[in-house]
Each structure stands twice: as C-alpha cells, then as structure tokens.
C-alpha positions as a LaTeX table, in Angstrom:
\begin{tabular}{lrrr}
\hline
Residue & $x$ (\AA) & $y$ (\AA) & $z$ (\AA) \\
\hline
Unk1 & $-71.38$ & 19.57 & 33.10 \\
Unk2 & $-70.62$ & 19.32 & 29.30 \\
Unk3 & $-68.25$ & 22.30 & 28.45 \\
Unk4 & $-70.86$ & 22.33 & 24.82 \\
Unk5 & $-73.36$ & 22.40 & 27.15 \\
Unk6 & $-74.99$ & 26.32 & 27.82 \\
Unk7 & $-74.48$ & 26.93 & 30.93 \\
Unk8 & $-77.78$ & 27.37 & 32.75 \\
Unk9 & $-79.91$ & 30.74 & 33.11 \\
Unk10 & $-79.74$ & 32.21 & 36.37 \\
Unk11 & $-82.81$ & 31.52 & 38.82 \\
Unk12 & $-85.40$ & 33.88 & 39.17 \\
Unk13 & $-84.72$ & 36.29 & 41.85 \\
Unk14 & $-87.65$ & 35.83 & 44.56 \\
Unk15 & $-86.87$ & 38.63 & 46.78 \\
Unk16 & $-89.51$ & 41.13 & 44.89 \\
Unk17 & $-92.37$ & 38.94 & 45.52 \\
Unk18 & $-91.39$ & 38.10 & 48.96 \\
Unk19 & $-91.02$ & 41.68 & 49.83 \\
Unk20 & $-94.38$ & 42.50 & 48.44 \\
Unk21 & $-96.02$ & 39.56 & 50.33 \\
Unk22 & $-94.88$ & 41.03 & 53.75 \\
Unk23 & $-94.71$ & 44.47 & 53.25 \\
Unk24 & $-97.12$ & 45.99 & 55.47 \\
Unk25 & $-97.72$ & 42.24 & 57.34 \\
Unk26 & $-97.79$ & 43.27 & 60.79 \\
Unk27 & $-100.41$ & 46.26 & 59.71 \\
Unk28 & $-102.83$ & 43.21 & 58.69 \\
Unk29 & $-104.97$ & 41.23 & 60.51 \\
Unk30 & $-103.70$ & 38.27 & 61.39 \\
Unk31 & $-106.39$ & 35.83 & 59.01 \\
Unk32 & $-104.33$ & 37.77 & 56.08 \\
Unk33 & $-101.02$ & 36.22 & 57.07 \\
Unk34 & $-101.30$ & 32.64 & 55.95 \\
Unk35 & $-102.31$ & 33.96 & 52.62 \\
Unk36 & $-99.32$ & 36.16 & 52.14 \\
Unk37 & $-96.83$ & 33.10 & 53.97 \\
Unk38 & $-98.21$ & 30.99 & 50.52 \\
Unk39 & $-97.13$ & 33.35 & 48.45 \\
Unk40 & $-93.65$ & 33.92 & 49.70 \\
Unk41 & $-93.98$ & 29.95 & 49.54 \\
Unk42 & $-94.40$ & 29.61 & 45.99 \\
Unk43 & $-91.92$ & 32.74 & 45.18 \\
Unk44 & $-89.08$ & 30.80 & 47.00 \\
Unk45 & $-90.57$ & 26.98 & 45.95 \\
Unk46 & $-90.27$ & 28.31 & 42.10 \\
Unk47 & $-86.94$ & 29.61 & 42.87 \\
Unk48 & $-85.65$ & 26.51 & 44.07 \\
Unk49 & $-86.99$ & 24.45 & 41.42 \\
Unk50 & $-85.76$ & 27.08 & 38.26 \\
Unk51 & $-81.92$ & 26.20 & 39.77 \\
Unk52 & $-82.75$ & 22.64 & 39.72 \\
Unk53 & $-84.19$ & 22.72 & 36.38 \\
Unk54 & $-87.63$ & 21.14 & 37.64 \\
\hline
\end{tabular}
C-alpha cells in the first residue's frame, strides 16, 4: 500500500440487514425463506466486494 495512499473506508457492516432478513424466519412459511436467504446474500456479497474495492 502507498503510505500517500488514504487508507481505505471501512466495509459496510452487513449484520443489520442480515438480522432483518431472518428475524422472525422460522415464524414464516417456508416459500418466504429463499427470498429472505437472497437478501442476506446480497448484504454479505456487497460486503465482500466494498473490502475488495469491486
């Protein structure tokens, strides 16, 4: 890394939308579940790619 370089912001933190996606998952029916697995999908897939800078 180039010390003139700013050092990187810190990656989004995904645990809120995660949390939200399966809170209350096992009171849902079970067609509901895939839908709230793709979001806690994307919340960790954008996570991933904001430390890689992609």
């Amino acid at each position: 890394m180039n010390p003139h370089e700013p050092a990187p912001s810190p990656s989004p933190d995904p645990s809120p939308a995660i949390a939200d996606a399966l809170d209350g998952l096992d009171a849902r029916p079970t067609a509901q579940h895939v839908a709230a697995f793709e979001r806690v999908h994307a919340a960790l897939t954008d996570a991933l790619s904001a430390i890689d800078g992609v």
